[in-house]
N, CA, C and O atoms as CSV, one atom per row, in Angstrom:
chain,resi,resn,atom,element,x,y,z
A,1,UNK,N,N,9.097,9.149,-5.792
A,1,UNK,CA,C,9.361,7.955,-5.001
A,1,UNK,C,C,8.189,7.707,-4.055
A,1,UNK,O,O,7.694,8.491,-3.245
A,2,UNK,N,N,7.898,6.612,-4.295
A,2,UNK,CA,C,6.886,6.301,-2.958
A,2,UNK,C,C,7.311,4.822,-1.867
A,2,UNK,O,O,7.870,3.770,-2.179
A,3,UNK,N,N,6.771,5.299,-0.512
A,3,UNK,CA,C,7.126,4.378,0.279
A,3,UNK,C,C,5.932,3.173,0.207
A,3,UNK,O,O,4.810,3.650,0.379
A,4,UNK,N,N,5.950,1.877,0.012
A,4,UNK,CA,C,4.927,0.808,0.050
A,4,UNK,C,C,5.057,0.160,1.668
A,4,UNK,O,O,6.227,-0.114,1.933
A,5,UNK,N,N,4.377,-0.043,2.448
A,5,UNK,CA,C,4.040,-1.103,3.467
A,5,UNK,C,C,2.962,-1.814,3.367
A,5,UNK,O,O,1.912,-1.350,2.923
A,6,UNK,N,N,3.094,-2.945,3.745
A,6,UNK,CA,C,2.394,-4.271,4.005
A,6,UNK,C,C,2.579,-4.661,5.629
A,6,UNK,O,O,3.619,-4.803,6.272
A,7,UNK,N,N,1.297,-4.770,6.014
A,7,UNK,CA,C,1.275,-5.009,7.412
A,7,UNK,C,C,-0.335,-5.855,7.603
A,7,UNK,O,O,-1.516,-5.565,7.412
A,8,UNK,N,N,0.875,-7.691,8.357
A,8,UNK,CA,C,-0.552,-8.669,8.497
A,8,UNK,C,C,-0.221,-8.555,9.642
A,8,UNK,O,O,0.976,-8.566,9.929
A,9,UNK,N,N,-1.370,-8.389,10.775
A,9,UNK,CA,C,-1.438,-8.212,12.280
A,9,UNK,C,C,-0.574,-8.385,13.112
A,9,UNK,O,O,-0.253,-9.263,13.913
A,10,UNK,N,N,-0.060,-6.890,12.645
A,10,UNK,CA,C,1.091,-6.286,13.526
A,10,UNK,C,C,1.913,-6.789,13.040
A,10,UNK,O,O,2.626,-6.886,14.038
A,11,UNK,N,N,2.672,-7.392,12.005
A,11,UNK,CA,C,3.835,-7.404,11.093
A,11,UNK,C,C,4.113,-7.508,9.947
A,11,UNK,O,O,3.890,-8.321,9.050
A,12,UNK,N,N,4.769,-6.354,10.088
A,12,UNK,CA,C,5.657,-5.725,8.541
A,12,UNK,C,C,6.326,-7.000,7.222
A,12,UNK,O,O,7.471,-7.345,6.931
A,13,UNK,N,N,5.393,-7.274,6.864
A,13,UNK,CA,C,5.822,-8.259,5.698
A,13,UNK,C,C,6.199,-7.886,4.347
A,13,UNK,O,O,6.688,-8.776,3.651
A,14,UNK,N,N,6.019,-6.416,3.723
A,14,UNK,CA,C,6.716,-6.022,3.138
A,14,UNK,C,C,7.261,-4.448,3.363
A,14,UNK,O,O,6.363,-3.690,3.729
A,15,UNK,N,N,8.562,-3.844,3.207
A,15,UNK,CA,C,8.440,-2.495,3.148
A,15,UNK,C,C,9.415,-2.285,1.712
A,15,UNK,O,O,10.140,-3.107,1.151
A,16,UNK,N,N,9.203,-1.242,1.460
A,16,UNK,CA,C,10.236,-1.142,-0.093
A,16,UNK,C,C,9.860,-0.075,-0.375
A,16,UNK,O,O,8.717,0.304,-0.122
A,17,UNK,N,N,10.908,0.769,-1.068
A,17,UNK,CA,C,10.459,2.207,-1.655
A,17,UNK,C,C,10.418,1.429,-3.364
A,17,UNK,O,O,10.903,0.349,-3.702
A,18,UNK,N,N,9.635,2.469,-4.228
A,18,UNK,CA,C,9.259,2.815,-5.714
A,18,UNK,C,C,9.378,3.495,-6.210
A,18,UNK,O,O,9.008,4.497,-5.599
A,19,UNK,N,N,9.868,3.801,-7.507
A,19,UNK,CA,C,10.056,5.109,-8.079
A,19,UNK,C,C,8.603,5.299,-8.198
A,19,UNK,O,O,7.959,6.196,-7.655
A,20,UNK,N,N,8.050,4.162,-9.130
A,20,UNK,CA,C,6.211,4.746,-9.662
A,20,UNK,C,C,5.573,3.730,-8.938
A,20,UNK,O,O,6.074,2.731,-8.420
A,21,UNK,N,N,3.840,4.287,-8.977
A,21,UNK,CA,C,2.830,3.151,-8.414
A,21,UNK,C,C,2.865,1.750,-9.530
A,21,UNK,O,O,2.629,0.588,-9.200
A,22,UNK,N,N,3.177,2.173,-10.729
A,22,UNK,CA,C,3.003,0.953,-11.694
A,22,UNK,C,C,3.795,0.235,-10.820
A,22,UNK,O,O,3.023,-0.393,-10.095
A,23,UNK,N,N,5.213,-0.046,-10.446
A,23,UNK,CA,C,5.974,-0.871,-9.995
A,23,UNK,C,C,5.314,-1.791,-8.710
A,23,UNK,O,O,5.258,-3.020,-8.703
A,24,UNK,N,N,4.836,-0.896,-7.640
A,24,UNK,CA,C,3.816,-1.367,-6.912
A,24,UNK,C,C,3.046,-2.087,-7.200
A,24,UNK,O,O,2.856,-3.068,-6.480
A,25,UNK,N,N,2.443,-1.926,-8.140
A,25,UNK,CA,C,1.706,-2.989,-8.867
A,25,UNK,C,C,1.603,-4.371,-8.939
A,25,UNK,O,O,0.886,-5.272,-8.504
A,26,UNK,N,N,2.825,-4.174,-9.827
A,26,UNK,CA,C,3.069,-5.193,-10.156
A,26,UNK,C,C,3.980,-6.171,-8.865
A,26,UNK,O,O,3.748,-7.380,-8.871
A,27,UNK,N,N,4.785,-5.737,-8.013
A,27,UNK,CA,C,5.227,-6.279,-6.729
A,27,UNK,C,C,3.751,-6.854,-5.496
A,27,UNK,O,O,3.497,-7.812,-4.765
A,28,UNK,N,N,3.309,-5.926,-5.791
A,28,UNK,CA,C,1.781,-6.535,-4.786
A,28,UNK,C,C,0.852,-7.586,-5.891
A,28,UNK,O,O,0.489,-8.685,-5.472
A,29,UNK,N,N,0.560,-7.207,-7.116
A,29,UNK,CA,C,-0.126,-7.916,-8.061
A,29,UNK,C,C,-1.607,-7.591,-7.276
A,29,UNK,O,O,-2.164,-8.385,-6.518
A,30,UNK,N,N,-2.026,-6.464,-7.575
A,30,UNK,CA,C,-2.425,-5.204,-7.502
A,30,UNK,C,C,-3.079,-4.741,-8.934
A,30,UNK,O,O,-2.626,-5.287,-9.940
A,31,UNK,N,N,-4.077,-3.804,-9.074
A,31,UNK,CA,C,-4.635,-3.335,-10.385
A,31,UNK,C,C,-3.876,-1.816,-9.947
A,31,UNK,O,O,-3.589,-1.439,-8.811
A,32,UNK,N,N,-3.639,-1.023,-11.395
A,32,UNK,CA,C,-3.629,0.467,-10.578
A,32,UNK,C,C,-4.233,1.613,-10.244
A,32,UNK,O,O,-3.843,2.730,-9.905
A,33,UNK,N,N,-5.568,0.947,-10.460
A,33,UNK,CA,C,-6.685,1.748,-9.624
A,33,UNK,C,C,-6.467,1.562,-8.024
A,33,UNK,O,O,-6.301,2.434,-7.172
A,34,UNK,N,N,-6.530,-0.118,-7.860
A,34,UNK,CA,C,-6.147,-0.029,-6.274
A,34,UNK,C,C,-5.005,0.748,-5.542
A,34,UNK,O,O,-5.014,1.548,-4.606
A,35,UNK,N,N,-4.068,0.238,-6.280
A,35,UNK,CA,C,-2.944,1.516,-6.148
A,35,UNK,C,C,-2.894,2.597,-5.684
A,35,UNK,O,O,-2.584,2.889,-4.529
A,36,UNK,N,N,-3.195,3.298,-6.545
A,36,UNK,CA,C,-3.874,4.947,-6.833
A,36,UNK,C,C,-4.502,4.974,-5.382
A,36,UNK,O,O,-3.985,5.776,-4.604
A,37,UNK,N,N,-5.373,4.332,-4.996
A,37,UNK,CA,C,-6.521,4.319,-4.171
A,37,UNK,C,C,-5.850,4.516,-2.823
A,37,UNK,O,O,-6.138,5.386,-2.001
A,38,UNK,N,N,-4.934,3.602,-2.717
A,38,UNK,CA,C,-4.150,3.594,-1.294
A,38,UNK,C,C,-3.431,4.640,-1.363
A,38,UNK,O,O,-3.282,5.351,-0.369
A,39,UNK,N,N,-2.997,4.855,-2.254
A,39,UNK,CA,C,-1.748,5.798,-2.435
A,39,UNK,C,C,-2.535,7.520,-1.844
A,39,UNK,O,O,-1.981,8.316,-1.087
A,40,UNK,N,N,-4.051,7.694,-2.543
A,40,UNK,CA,C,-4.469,9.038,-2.306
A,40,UNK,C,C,-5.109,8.589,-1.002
A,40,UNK,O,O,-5.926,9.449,-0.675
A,41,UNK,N,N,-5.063,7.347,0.090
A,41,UNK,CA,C,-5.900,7.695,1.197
A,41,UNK,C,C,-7.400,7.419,0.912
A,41,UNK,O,O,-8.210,7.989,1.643
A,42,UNK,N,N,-7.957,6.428,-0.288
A,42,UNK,CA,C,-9.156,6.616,-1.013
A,42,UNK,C,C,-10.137,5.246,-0.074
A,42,UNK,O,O,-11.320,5.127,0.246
A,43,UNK,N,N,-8.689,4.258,0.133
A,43,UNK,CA,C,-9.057,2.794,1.203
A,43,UNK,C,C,-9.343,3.240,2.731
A,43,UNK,O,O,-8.473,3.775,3.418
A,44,UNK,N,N,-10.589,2.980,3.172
A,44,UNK,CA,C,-11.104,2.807,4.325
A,44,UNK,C,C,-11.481,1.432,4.649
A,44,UNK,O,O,-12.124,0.635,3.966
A,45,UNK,N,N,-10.785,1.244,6.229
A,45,UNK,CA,C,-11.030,-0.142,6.625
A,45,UNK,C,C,-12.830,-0.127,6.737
A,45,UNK,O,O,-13.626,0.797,6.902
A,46,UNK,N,N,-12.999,-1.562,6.565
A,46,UNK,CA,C,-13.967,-1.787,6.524
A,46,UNK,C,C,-14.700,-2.809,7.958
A,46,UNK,O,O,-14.486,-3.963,8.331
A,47,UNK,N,N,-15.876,-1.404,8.599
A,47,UNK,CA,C,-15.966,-2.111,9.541
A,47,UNK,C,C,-16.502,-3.677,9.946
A,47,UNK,O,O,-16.443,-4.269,11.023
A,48,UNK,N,N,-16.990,-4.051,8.768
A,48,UNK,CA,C,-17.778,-5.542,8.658
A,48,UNK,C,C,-16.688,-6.265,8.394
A,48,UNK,O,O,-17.050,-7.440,8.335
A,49,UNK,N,N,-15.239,-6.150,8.156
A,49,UNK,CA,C,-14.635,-7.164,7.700
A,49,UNK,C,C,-14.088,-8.117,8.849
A,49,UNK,O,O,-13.763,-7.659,9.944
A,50,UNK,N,N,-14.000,-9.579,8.512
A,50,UNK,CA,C,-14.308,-10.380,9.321
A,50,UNK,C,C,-12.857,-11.099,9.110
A,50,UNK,O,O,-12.450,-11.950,9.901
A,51,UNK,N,N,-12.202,-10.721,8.096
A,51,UNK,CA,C,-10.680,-11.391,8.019
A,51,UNK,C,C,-9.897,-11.339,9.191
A,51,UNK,O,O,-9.634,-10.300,9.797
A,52,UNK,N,N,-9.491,-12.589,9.534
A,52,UNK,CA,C,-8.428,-12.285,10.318
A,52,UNK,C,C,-6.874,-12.344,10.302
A,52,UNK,O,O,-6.042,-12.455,11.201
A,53,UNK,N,N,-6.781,-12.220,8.841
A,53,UNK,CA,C,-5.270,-11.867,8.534
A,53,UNK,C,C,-5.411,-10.572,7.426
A,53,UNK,O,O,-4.553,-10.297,6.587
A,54,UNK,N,N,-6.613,-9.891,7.612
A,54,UNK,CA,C,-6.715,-8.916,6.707
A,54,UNK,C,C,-4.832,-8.066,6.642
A,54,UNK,O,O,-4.228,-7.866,7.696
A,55,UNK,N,N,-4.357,-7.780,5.586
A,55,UNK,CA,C,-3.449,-6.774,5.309
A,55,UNK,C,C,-3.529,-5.490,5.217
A,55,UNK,O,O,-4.382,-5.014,4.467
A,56,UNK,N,N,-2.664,-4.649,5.952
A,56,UNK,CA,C,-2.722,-3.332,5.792
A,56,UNK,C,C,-2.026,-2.719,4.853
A,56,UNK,O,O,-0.806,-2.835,4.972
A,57,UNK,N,N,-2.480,-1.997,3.803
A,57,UNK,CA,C,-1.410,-1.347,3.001
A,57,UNK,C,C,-1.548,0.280,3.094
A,57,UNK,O,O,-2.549,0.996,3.058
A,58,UNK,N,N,0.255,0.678,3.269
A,58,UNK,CA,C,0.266,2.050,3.262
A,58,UNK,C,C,1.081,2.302,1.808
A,58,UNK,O,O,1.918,1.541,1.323
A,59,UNK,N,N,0.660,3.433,1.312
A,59,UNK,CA,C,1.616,3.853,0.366
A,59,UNK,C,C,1.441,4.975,0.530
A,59,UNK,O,O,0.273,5.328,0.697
A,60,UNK,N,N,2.579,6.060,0.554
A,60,UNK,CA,C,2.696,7.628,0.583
A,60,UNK,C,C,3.960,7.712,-0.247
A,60,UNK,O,O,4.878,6.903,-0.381
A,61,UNK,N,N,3.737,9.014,-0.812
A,61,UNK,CA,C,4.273,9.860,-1.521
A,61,UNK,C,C,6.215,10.434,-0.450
A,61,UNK,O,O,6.327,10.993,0.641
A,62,UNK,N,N,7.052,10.069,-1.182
A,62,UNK,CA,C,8.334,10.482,-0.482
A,62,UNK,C,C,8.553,11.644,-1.382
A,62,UNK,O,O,8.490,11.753,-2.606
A,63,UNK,N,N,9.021,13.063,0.232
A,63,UNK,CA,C,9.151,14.353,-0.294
A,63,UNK,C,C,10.462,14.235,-1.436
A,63,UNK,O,O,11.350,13.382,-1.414
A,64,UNK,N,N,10.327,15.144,-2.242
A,64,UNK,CA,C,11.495,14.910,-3.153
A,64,UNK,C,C,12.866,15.987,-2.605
A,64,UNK,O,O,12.949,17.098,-2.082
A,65,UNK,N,N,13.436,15.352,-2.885
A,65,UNK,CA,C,15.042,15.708,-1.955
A,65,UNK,C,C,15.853,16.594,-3.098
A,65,UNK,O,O,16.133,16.105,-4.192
A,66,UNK,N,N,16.236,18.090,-2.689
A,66,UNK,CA,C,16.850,18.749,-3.379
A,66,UNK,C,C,17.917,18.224,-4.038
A,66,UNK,O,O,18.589,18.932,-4.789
């Protein structure tokens, strides 16, 4: 299971759990390299970026429950 967030400056516009990143995917419309990418921590903000509705995405891994 993984947890997805979406966050445009300072609000939570999407949250939702996933069983897989494919699903993510396809809900963000997303490749799943990018995916992957967020998911391992691989996305670093970028200090030149000049967006000002840039989106934040978190995705982590939910511990699995006995």
């Amino acid at each position: 299971m993984f947890n997805c967030e979406v966050v445009i400056n300072g609000q939570i516009v999407h949250s939702k759990q996933y069983k897989r990143l494919s699903e993510i995917c396809e809900a963000l419309g997303m490749n799943y390299q990018q995916v992957a990418d967020y998911s391992a921590g691989r996305v670093k903000k970028r200090a030149t970026n000049t967006f000002i509705y840039h989106p934040e995405v978190k995705i982590s891994k939910l511990p699995k429950s006995a």
